[in-house]
C-alpha positions as CSV (number, residue, x, y, z in Angstrom):
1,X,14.0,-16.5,23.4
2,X,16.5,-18.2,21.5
3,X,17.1,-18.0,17.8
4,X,13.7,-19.0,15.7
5,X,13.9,-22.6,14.1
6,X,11.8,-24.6,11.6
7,X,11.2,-28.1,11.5
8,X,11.7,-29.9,8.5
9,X,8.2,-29.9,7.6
10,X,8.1,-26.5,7.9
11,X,11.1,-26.1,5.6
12,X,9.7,-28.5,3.4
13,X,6.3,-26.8,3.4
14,X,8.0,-23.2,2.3
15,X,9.9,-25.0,-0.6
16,X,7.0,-27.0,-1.8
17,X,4.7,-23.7,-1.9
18,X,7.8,-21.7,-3.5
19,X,8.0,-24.3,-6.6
20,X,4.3,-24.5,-6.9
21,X,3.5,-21.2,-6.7
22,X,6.4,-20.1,-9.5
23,X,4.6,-23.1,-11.6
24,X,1.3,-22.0,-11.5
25,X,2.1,-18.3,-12.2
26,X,4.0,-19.2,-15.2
27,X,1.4,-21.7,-16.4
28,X,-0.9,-19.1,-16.4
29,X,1.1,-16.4,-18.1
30,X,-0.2,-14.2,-21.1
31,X,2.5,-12.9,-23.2
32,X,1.1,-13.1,-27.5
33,X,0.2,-9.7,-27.0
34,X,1.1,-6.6,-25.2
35,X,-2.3,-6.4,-24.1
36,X,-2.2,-10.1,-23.0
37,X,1.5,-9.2,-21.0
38,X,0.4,-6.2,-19.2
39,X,-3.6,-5.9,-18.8
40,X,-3.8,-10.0,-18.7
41,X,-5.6,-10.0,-22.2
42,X,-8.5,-7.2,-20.4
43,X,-10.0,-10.7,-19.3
44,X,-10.3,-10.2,-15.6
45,X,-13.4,-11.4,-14.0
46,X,-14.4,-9.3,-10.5
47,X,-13.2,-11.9,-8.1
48,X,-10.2,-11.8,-9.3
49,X,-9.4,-8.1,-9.6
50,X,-10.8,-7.8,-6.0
51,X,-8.5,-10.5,-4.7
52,X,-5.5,-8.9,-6.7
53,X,-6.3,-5.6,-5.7
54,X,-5.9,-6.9,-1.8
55,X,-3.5,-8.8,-1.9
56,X,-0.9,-6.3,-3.8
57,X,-2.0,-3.7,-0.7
58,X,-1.8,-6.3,2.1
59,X,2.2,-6.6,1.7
60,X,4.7,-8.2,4.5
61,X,5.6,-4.9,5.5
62,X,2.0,-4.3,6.3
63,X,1.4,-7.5,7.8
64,X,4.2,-6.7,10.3
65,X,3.6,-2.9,10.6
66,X,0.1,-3.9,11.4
67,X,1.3,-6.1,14.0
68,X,3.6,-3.9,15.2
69,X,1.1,-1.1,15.7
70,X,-1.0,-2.8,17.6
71,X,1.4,-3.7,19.9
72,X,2.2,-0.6,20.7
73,X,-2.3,0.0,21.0
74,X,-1.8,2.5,18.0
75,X,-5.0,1.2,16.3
76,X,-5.4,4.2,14.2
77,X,-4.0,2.7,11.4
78,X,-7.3,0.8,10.8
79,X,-8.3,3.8,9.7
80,X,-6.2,3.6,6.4
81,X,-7.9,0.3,5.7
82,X,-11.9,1.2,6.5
83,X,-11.2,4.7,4.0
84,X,-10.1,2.4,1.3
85,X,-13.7,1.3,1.0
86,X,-14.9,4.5,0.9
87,X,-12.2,6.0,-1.8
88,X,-12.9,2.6,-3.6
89,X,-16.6,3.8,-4.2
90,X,-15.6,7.0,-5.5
91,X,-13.2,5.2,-7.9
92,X,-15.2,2.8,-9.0
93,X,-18.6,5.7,-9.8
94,X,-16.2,8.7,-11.6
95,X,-12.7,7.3,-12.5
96,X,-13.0,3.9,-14.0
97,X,-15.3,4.6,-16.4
98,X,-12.8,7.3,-18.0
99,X,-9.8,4.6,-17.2
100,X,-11.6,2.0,-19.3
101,X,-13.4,3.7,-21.6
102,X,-9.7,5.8,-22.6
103,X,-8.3,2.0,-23.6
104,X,-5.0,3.3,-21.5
105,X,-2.4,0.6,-20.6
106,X,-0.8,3.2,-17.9
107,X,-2.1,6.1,-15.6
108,X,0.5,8.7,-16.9
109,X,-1.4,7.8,-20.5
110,X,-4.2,8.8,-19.4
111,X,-3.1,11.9,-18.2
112,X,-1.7,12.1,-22.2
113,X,-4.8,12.0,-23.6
114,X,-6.4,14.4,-21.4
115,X,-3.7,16.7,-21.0
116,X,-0.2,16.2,-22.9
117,X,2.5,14.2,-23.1
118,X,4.9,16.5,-21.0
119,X,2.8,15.5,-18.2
120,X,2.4,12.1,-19.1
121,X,6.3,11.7,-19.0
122,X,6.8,13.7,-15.9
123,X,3.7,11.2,-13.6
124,X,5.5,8.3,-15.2
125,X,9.0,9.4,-14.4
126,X,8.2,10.1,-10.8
127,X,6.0,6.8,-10.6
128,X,8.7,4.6,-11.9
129,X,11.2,5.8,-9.3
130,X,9.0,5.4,-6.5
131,X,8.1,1.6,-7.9
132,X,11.8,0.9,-7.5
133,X,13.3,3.1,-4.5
134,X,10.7,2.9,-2.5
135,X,7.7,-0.1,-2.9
136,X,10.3,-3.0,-4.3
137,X,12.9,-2.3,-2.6
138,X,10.9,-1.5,1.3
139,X,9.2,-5.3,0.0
140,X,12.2,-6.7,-0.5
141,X,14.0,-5.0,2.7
142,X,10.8,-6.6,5.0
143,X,11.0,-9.9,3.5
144,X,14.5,-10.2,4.2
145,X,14.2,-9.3,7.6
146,X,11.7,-11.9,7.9
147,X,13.9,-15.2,6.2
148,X,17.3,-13.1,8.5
149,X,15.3,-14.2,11.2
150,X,14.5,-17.3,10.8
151,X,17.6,-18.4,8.6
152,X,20.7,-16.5,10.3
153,X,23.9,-17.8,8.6
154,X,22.1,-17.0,5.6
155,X,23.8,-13.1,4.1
156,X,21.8,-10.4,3.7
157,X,22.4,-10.2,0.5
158,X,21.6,-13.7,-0.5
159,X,18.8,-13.3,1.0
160,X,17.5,-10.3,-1.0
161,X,18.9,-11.8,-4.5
162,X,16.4,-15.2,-3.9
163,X,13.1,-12.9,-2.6
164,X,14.0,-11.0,-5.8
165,X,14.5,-13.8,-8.2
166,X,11.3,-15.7,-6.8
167,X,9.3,-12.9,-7.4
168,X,10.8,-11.9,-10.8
169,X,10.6,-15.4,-11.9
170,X,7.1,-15.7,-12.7
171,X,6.6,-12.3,-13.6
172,X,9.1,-11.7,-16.3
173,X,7.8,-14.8,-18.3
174,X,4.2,-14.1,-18.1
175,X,3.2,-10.7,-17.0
176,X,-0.1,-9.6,-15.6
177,X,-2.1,-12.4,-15.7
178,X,0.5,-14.2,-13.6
179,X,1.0,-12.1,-11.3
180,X,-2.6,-11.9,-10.6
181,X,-3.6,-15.4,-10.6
182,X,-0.8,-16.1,-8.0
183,X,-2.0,-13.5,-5.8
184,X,-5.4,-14.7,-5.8
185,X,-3.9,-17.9,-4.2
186,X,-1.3,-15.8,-2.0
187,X,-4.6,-13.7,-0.4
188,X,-6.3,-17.1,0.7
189,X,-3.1,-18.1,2.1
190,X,-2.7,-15.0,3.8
191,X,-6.1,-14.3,5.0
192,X,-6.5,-18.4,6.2
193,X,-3.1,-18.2,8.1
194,X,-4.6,-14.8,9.7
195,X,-7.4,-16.2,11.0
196,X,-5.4,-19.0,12.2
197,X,-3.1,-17.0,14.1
198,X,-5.5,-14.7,15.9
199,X,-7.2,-17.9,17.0
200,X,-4.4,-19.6,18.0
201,X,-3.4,-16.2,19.8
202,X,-6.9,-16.2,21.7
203,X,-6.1,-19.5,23.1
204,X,-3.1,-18.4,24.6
205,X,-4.5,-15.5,26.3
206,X,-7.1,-17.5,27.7
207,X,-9.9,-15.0,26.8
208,X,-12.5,-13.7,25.5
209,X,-13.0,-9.8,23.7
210,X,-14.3,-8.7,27.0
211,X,-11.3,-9.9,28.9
212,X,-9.1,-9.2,26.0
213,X,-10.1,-6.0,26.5
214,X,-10.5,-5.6,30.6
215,X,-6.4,-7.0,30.7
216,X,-5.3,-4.3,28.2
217,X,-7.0,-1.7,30.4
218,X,-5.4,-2.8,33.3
219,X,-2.1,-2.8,31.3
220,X,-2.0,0.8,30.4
221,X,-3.8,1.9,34.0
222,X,-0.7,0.5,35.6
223,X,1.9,2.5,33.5
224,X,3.2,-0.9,31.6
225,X,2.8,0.0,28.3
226,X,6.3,1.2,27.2
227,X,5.2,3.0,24.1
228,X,2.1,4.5,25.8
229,X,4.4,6.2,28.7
230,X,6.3,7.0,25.9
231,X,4.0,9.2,24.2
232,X,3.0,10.6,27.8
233,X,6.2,12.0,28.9
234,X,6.7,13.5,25.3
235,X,3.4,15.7,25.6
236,X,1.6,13.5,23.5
237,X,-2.0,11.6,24.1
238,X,-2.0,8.5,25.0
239,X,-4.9,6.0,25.9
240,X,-5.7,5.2,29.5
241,X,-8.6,2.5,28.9
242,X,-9.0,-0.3,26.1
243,X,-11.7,1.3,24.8
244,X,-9.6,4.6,24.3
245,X,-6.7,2.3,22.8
246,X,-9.2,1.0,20.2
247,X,-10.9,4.6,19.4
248,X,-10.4,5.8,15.6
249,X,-10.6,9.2,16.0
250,X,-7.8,10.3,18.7
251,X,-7.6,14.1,20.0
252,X,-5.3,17.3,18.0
253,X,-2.3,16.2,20.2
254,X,-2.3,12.2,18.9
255,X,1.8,11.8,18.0
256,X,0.8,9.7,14.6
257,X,-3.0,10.6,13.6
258,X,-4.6,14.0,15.4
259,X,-8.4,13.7,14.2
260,X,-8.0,16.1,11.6
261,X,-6.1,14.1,9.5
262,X,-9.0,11.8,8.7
263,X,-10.6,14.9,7.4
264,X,-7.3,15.9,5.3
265,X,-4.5,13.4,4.7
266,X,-5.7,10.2,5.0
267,X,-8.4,10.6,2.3
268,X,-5.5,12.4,-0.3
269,X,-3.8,9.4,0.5
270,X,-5.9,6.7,-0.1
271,X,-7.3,8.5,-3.4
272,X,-3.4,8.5,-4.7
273,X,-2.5,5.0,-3.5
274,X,-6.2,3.2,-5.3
275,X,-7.4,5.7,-7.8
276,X,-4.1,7.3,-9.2
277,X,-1.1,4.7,-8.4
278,X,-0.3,2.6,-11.3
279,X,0.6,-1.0,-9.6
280,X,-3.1,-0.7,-8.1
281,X,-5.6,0.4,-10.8
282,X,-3.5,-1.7,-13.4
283,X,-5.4,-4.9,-12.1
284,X,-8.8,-3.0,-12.5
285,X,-7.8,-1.9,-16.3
286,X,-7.7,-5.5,-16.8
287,X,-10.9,-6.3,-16.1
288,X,-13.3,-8.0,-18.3
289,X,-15.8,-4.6,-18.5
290,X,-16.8,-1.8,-16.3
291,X,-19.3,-3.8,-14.2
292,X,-16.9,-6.4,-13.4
293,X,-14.3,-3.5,-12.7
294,X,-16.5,-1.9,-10.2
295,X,-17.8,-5.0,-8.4
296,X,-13.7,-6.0,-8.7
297,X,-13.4,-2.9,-6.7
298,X,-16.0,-2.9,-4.5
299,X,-15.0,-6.6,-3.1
300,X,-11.5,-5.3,-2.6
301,X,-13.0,-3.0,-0.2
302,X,-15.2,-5.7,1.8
303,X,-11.7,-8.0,1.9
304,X,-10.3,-4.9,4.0
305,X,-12.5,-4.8,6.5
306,X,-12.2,-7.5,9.0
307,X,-8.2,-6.4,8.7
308,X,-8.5,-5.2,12.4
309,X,-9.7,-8.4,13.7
310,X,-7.3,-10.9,11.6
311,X,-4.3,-8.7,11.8
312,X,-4.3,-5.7,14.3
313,X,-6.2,-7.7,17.2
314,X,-2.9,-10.2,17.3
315,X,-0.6,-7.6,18.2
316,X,-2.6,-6.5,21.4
317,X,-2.9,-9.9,22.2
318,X,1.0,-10.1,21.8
319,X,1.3,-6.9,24.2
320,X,-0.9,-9.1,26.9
321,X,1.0,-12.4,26.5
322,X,4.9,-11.8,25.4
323,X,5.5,-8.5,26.6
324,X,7.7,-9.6,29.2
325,X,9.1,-11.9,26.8
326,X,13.6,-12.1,26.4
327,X,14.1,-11.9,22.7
328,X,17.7,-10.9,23.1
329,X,18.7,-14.3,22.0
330,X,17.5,-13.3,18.1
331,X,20.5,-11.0,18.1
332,X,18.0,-8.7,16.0
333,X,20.1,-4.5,16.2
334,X,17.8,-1.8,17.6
335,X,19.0,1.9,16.1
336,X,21.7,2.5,19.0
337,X,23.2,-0.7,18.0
338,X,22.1,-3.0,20.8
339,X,20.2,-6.3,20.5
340,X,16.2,-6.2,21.4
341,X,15.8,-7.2,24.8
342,X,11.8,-6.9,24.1
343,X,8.9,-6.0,21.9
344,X,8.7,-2.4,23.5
345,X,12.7,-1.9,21.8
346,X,11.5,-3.6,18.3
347,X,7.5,-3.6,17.8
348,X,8.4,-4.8,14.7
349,X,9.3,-8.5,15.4
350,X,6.0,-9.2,17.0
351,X,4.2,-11.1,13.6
352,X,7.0,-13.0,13.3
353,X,7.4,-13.7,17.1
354,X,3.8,-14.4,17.5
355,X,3.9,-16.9,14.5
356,X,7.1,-18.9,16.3
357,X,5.9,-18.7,19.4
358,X,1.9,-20.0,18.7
359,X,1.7,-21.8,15.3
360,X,2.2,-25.8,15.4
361,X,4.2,-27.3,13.3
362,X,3.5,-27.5,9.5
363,X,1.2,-24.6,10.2
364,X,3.6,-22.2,10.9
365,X,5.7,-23.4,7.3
366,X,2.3,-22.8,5.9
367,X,1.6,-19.1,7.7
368,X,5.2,-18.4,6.9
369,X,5.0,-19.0,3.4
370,X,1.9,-17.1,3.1
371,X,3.9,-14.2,4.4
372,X,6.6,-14.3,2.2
373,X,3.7,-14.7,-0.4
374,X,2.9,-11.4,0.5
375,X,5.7,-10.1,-0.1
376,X,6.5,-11.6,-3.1
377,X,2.7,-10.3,-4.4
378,X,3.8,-6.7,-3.5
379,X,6.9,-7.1,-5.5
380,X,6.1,-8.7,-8.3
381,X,2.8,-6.0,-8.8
382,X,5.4,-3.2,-8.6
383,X,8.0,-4.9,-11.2
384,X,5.2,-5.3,-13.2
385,X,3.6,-1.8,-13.3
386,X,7.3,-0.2,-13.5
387,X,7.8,-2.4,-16.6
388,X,4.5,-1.4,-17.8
389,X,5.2,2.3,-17.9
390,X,9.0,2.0,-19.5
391,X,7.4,-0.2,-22.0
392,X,4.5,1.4,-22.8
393,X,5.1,5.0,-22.0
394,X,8.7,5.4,-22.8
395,X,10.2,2.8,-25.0
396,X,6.4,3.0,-27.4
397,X,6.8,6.2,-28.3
398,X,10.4,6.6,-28.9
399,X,9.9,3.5,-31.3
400,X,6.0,3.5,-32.6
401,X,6.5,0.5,-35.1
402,X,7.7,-2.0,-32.4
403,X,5.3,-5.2,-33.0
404,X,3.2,-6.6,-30.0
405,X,5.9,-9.2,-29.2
406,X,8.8,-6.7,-29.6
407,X,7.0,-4.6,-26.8
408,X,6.6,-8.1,-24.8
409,X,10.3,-8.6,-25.2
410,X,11.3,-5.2,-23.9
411,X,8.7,-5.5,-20.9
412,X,10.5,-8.6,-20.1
413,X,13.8,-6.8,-20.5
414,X,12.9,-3.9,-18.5
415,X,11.5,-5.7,-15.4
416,X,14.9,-7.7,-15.7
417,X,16.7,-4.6,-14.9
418,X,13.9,-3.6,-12.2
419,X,15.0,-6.5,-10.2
420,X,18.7,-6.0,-10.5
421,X,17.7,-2.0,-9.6
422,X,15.7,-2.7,-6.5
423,X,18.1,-5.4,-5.1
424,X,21.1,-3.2,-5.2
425,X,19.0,-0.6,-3.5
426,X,18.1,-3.2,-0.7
427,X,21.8,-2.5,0.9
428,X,20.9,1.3,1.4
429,X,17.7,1.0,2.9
430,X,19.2,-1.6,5.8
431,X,21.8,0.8,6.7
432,X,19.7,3.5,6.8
433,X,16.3,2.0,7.8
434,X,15.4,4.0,10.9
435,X,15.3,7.4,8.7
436,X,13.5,5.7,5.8
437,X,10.9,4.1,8.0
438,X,10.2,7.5,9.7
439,X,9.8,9.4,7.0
440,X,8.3,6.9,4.4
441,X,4.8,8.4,5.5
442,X,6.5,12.0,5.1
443,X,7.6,11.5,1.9
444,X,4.3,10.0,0.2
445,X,2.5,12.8,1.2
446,X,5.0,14.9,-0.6
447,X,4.2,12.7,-3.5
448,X,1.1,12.0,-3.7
449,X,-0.8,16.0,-3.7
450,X,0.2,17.2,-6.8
451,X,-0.8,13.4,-8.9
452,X,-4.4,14.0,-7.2
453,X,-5.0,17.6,-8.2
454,X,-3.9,17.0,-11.3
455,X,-6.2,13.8,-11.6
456,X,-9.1,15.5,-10.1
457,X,-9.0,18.7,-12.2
458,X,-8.7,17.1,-15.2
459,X,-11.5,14.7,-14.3
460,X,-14.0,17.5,-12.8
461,X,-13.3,20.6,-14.3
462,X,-13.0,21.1,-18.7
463,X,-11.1,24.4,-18.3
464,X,-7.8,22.2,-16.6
465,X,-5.0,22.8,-19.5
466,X,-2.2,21.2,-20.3
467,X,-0.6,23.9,-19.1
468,X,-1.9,24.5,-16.1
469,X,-1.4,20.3,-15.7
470,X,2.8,20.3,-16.0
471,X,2.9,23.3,-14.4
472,X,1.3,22.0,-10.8
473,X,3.5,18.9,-11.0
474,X,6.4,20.9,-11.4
475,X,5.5,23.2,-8.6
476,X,4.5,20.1,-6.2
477,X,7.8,18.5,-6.8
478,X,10.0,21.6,-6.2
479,X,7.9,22.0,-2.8
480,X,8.6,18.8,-2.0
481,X,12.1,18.7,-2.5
482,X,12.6,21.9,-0.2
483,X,10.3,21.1,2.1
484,X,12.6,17.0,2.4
485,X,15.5,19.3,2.6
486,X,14.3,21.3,5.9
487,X,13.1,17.6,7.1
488,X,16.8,16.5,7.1
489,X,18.4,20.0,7.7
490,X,16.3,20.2,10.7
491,X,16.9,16.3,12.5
492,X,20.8,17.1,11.8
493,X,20.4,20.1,14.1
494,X,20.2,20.3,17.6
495,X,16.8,21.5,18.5
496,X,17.9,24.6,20.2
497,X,19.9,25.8,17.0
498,X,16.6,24.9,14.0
499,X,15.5,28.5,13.2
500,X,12.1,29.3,14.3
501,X,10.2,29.6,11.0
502,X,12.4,26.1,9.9
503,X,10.7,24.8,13.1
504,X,6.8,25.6,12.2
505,X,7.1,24.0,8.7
506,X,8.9,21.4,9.6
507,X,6.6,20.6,12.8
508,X,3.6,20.4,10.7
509,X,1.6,17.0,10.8
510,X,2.5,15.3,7.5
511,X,-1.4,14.6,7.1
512,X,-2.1,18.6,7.4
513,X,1.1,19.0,5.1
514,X,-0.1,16.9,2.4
515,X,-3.4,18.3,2.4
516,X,-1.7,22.4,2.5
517,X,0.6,20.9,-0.5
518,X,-2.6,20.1,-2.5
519,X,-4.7,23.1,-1.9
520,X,-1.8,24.4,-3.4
521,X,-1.3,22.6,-6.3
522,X,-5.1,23.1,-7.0
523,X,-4.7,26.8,-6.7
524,X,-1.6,26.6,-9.1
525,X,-3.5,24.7,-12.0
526,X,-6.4,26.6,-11.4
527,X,-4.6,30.2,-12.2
528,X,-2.6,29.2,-15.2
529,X,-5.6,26.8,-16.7
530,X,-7.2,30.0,-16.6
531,X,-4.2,32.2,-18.1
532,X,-3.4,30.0,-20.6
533,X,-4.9,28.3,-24.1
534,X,-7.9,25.9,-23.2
535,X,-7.9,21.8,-24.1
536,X,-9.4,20.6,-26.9
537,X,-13.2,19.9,-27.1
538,X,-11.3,16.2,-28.1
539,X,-9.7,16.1,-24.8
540,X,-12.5,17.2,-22.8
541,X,-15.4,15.4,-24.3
542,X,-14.9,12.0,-23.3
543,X,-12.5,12.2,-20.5
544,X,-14.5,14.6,-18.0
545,X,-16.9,14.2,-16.2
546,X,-21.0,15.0,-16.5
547,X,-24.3,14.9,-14.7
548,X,-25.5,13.6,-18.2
549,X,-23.2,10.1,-17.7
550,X,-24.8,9.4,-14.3
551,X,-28.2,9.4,-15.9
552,X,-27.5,7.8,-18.5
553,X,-26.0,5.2,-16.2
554,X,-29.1,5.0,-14.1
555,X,-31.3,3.8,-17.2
556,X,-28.8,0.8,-18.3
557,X,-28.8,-0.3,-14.8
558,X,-32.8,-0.7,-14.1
559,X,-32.3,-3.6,-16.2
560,X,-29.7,-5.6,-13.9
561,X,-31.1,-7.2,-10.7
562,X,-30.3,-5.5,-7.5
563,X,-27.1,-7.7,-7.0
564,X,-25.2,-6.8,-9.8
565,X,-26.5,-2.9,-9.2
566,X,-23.3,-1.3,-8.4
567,X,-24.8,1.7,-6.5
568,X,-26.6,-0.7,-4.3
569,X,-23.4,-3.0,-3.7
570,X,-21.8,0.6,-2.8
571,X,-24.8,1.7,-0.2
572,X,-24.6,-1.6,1.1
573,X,-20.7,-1.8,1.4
574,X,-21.1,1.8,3.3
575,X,-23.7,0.7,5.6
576,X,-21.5,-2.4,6.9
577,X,-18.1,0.5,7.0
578,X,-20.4,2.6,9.0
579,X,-21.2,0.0,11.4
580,X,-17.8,-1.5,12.0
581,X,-16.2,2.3,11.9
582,X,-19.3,3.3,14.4
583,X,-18.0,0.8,17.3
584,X,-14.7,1.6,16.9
585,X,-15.1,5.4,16.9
């Protein structure tokens, strides 16, 4: 396969969306208020927050790793997309209310209010250098993998600098509101060109499910699955049938998700990333009210759903149709330093070599766009969120008579620099790629434990002190930095020489580690909550929780008919999980 090339409609497509898309997120910018800039005036209605809200998680780098997965038949990763529905509900019943009913521009505010500032600074500290190192930058590093492919004289480095100014350029001028109204039209795009591809995919194979399914048996039966033999000869499991390809719940000895981690890890996880992450619950605090909040937040969860048949599905299909496909032309570097010769060496390419190889043309300018639209939603949430919490958290309190527009300014200002930031980060991450890939995963769950014990004590329990609050996330981050420093001690070792107690911590699962690193954390806030001076009545009386608030709830919703009953929407919405989760189990 020779190097990947657009027609000029498909060029022209790309440039036409680019211009339009900039347009209409700056037309529809709020900025005469810092409320307007970074909650989009608290005017959102619940289609929009629940397109927002999918569209900022569906990023490029999903899109592909999704694709990728597949390929190689590791299907468990649906199982990160059905729990979102299920943390979504438990969001949208205990921690919204407090969210909205605070009046709280950030998440680290929040946890001002009901704890102190030092923990406010510390959540927001740690959040804002995850936004930048880690979510614009990884957006920014797939996207330019992407446009590397398909436009190859083009430098790196120009490449990154025009993803980066796209994406800053409607957000700077016009804030939230512009950054969700363009993602409401960049999740249509995305989710039409989806269903257009795994169609287009279909009538390439030839088949139907059934023999979809029967070919990828035979596949894996006859040893030709590279990945899958992989896994074998390293002790792992690894499917022999279709059906055991497309299981969610995979034995102890499963290389990337033992059935215990949907039980420990994967839930932590999900409750960090929608219920505790700032660039995620900021589209919900800008929501018109609570109901339209929750059914914001239940629709996001109904939009993940059919994920596995619009964007996992494609990448077995790849394995069945271009497995034996030459793609040395694309001159695209495995980790030795040699090009691909396949799809086994770099999983990875197979979105963007399904979209050259299927899509017609015009179509594929069109699918193409909508996946650098992804990317560009991704980003411009996380510039966005980050220049919420230096605004509002930081720059706010060292400067408390800054007018509305002053704080608008410095918003502006401060995503500015994000951009700048995250695109001279870019360089690092492409040099070093194959580590930060591997142990992305690793480090979120280093991350994300103490943020959820914090969240959940302080939501739950009236006797969680400040105290006890700073002094968790204190202890969760020093475990995390010694436990990353055994991680790379260890992989710079030869196994034989990695002392034996450096070996059992470091061969723990990272969804059993995240899960040992927040029953610690719990334990920690827990003890000194109870040595130490309890909250206020002030900071416990509105901001924790109480079987008197869901009964008072169930009397002002007998009014509302059955459709715009949020518990209902929920059972429903767990029902339909339950029935898509139960064939795939």
């Amino acid at each position: 396969m020779d190097q990947f090339q657009l027609s000029g409609l498909d060029i022209g497509i790309m440039l036409a969306y680019a211009v339009l898309i900039i347009g209409y997120g700056i037309y529809h910018g709020k900025r005469d208020s810092s409320e307007d800039y970074f909650l989009a005036g608290r005017g959102m209605t619940w289609p929009i927050v629940g397109i927002a809200l999918f569209s900022a998680n569906i990023s490029s780098s999903t899109l592909i790793g999704l694709a990728g997965d597949a390929y190689k038949t590791n299907i468990h990763v649906y199982n990160y997309e059905w729990y979102a529905v299920v943390v979504l509900i438990f969001f949208a019943i205990f921690f919204l209310p407090f969210y909205l009913k605070s009046g709280v521009y950030t998440m680290p505010e929040f946890l001002e209010k009901r704890y102190d500032r030092k923990s406010r600074y510390y959540f927001s500290f740690i959040t804002i250098i995850g936004n930048v190192m880690v979510d614009t930058a990884a957006g920014l590093y797939v996207g330019s993998i992407v446009l590397k492919l398909l436009f190859p004289a083009l430098p790196s480095w120009q490449i990154i600098l025009l993803l980066a100014i796209a994406a800053a350029a409607y957000t700077i001028p016009g804030g939230l509101n512009s950054v969700i109204q363009t993602e409401v039209i960049q999740a249509i795009l995305l989710v039409v060109g989806s269903i257009l591809l795994t169609y287009f995919a279909f009538q390439e194979f030839g088949g139907g499910w059934g023999d979809m399914m029967a070919a990828l048996t035979e596949r894996l039966q006859a040893g030709e699955v590279a990945s899958v033999e992989a896994a074998r000869a390293a002790g792992h499991y690894a499917p022999s049938t279709a059906e055991e390809a497309f299981s969610l719940v995979r034995p102890g000895n499963d290389e990337f998700m033992p059935w215990y981690g949907l039980l420990t890890g994967v839930p932590l996880l999900g409750f960090y990333f929608w219920a505790n992450n700032q660039f995620m619950v900021q589209r919900v605090l800008g929501a018109r009210d609570l109901n339209h909040g929750r059914w914001g937040a239940l629709f996001a969860g109904l939009l993940k759903l059919p994920v596995i048949f619009i964007m996992i599905v494609p990448g077995v299909l790849a394995l069945l149709t271009f497995s034996e496909l030459d793609i040395s032309g694309l001159n695209y570097i495995t980790a030795d330093g040699t090009p691909c010769q396949d799809l086994s060496e770099c999983a990875n390419l197979t979105y963007p070599v399904l979209l050259m190889q299927l899509l017609p043309s015009g179509i594929l300018g069109l699918v193409v766009a909508g996946l650098l639209a992804a990317m560009m939603s991704s980003v411009s949430a996380t510039f966005n969120s980050a220049s919420t919490l230096i605004t509002m958290d930081f720059i706010r309190n060292i400067k408390p008579d800054m007018t509305s527009k002053q704080l608008v300014r410095a918003g502006q200002i401060a995503t500015l620099v994000l951009v700048v930031l995250a695109s001279a980060w870019v360089p690092y991450i492409e040099k070093v790629s194959d580590s930060l890939w591997q142990y992305l995963q690793l480090v979120i769950s280093y991350t994300a434990p103490p943020a959820v014990a914090t969240f959940v004590l302080g939501l739950f329990w009236k006797r969680a002190s400040p105290t006890g609050s700073i002094v968790s996330l204190l202890f969760g981050f020093v475990f995390a930095v010694f436990m990353l420093v055994l991680q790379v001690s260890a992989s710079s070792m030869a196994p034989e020489d990695v002392p034996a107690w450096m070996a059992a911590l470091t061969g723990i699962h990272f969804l059993s580690m995240a899960f040992i690193m927040w029953v610690m954390c719990l334990a920690v806030h827990v003890v000194v909550s109870l040595a130490t001076a309890s909250p206020s009545e002030e900071q416990v009386a509105e901001l924790t929780w109480n079987k008197g608030l869901f009964q008072q709830e169930r009397e002002e919703l007998k009014g509302l008919p059955w459709y715009q009953n949020y518990r209902i929407l929920a059972v429903l919405l767990l029902i339909l999980t339950a029935l898509v989760v139960g064939y795939f189990w």
